[in-house]
N, CA, C and O of each residue as an XYZ file, in Angstrom:
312
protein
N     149.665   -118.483    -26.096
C     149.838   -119.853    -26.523
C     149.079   -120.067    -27.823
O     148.179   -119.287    -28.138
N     149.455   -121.223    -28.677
C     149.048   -120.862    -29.823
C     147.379   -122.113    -29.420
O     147.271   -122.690    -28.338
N     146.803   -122.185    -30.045
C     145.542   -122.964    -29.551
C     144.960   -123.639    -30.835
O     145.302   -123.429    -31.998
N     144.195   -124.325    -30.459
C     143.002   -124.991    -31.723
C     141.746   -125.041    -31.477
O     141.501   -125.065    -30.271
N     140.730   -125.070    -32.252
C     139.563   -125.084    -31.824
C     138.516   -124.231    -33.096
O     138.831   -123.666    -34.143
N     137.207   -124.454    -32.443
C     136.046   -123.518    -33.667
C     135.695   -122.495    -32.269
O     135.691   -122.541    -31.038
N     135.381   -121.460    -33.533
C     135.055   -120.513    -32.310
C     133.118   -120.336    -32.706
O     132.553   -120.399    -33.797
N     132.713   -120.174    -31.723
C     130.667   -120.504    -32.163
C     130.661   -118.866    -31.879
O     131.672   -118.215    -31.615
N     129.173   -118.279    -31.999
C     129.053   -117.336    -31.064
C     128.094   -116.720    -32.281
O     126.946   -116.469    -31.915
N     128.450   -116.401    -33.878
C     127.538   -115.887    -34.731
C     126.482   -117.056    -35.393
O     125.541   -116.839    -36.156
N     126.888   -118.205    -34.918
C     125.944   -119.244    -35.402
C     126.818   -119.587    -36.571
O     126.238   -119.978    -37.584
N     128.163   -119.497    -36.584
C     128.831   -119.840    -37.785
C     130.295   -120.115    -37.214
O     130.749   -119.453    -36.281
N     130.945   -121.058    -37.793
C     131.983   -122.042    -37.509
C     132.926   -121.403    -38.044
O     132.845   -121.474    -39.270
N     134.147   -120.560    -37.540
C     135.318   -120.035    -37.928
C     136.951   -120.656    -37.249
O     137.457   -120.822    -36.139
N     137.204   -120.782    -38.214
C     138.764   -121.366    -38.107
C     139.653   -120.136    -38.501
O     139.648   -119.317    -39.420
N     140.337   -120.352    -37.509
C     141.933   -119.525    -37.676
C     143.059   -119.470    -36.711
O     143.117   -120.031    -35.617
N     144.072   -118.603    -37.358
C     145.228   -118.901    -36.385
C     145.237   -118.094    -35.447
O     144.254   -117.354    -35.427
N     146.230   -117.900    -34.381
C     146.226   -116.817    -34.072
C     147.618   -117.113    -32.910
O     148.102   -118.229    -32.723
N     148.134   -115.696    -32.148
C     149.037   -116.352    -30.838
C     148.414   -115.437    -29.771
O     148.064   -114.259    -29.836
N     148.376   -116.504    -28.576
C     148.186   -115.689    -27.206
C     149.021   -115.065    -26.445
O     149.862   -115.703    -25.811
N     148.911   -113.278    -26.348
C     150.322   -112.970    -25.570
C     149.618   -113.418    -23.743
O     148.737   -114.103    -23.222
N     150.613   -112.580    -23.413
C     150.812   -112.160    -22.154
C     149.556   -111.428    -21.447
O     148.962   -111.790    -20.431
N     149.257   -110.031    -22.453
C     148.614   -108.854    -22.206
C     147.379   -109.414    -22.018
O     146.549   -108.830    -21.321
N     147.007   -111.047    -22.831
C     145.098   -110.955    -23.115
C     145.108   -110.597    -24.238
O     144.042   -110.925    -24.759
N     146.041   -109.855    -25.230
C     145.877   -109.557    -26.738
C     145.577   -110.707    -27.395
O     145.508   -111.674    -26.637
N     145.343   -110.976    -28.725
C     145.207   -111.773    -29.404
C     145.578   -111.662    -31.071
O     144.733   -111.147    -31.803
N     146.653   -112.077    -31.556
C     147.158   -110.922    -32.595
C     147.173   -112.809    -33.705
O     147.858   -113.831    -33.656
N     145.945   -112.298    -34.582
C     145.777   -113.505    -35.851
C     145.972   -113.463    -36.872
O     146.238   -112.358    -37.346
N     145.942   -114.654    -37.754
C     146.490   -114.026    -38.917
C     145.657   -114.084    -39.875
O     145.808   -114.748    -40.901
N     144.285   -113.066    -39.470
C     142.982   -112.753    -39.803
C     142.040   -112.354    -39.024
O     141.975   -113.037    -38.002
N     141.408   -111.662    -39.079
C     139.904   -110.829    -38.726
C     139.051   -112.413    -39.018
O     139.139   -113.183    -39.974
N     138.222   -112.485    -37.750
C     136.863   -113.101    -37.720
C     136.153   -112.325    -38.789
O     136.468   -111.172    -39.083
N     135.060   -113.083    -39.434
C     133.979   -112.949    -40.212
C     133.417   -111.366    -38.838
O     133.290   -111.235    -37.620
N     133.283   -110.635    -39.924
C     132.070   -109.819    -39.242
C     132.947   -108.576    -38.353
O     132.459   -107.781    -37.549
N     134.718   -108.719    -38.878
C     135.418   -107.712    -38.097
C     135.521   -107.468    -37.328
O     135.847   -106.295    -37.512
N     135.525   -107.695    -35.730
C     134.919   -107.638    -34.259
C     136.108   -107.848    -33.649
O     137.109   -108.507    -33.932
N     135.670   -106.893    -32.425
C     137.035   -107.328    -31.510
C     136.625   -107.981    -30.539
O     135.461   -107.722    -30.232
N     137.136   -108.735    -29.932
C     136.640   -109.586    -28.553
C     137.076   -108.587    -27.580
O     138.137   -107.966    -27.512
N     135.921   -108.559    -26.762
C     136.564   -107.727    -25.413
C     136.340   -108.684    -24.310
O     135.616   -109.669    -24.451
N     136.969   -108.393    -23.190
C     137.047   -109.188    -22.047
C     137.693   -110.388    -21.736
O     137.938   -110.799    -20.601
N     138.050   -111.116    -23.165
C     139.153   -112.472    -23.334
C     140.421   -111.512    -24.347
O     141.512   -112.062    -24.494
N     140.221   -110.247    -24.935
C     141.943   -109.741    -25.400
C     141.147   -109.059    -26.624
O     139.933   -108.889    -26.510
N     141.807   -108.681    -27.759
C     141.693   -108.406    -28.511
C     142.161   -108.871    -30.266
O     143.278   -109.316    -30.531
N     141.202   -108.685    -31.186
C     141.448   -109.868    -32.510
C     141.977   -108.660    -33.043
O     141.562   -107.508    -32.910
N     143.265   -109.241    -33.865
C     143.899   -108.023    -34.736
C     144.340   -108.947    -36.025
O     144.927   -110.019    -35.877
N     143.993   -108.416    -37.272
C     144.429   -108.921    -38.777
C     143.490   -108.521    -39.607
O     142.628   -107.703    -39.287
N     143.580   -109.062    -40.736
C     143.137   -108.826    -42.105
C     142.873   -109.701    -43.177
O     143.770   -110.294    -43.776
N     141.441   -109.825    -43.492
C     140.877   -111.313    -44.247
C     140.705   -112.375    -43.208
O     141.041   -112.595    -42.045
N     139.822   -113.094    -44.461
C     139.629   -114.654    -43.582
C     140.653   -115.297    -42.826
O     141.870   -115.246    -43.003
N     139.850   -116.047    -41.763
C     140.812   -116.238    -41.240
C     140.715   -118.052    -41.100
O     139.767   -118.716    -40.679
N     141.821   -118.445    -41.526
C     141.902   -119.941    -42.396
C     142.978   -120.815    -41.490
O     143.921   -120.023    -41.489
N     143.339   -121.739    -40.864
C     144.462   -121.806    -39.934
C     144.415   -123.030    -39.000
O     143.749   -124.004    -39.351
N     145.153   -123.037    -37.708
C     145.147   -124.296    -36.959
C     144.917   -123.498    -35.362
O     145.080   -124.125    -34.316
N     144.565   -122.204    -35.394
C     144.692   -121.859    -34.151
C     143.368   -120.827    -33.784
O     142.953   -119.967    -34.561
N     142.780   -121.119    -32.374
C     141.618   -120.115    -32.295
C     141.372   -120.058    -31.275
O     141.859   -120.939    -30.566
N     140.428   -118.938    -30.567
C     140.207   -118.747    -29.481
C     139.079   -118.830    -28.684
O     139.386   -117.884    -27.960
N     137.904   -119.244    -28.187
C     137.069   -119.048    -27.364
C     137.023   -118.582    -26.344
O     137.461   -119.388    -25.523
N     136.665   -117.513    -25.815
C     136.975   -116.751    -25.086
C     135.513   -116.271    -24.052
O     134.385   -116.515    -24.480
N     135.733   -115.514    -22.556
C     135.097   -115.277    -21.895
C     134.423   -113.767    -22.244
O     135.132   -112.812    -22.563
N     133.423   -113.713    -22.172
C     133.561   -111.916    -22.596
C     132.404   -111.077    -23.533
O     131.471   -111.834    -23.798
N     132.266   -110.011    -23.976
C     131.559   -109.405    -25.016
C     132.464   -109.537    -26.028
O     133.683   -109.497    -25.862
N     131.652   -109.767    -27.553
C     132.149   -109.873    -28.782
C     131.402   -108.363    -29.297
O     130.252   -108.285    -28.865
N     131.802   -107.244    -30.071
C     131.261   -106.329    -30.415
C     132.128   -106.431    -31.588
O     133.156   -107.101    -31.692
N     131.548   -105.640    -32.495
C     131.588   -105.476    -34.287
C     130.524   -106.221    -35.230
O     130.363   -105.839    -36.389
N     129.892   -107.168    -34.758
C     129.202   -107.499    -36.316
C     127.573   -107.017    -35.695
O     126.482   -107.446    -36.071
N     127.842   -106.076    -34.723
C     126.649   -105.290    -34.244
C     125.533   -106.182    -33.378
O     124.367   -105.967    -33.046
N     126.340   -107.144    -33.202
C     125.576   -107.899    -32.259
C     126.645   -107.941    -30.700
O     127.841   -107.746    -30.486
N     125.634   -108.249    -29.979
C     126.799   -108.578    -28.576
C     126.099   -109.984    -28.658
O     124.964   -110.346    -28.968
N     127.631   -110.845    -28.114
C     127.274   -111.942    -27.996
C     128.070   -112.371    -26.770
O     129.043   -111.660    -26.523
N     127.810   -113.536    -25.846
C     128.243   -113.609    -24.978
C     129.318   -115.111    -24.877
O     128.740   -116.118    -25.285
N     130.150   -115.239    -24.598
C     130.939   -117.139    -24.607
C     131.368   -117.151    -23.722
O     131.619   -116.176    -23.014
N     131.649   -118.667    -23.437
C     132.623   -119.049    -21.984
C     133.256   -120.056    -22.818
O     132.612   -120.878    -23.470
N     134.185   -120.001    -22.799
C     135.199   -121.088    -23.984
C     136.891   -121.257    -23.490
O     137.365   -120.572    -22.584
N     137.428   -121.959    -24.014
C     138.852   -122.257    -23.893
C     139.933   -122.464    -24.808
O     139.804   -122.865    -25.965
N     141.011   -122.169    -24.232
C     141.883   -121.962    -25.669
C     142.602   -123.713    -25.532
O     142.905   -124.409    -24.563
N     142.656   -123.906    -26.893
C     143.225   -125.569    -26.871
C     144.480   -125.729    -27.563
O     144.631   -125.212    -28.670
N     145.334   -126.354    -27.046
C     146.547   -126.388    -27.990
C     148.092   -126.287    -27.034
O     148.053   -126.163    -25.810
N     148.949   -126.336    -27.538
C     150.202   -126.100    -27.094
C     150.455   -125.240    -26.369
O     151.615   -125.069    -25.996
């Protein structure tokens, strides 16, 4: 589903698009700041900022910007 929202987690406010499949994937149309894939809520796939009306908060480990970080969040939107 496509969603809205800020996603928190590096101490920094990111906007973007993205669509929710089926799988738990998460395929945007941009990489989060800091390149990272979300594990445990799907996976972030794109390239550059990511600028948009759609985002995810998600349950789970965040790994890539060499931190683990932890969220409990929800996807908002249509």
């Amino acid at each position: 589903m496509l969603g809205a929202g800020l996603e928190l987690g590096t101490g920094q406010m990111m906007l973007g698009a993205g669509l929710m499949l089926c799988t738990g994937l998460m395929l945007g149309a941009g990489m989060r700041l800091g390149a990272g894939q979300m594990l445990g809520a799907g996976l972030m796939l794109g390239a550059g900022p990511m600028l948009g009306a759609g985002q995810m908060l998600g349950a789970g480990l965040e790994l890539g910007t060499g931190q683990m970080m932890l969220g409990a969040g929800l996807m908002l939107g249509a």
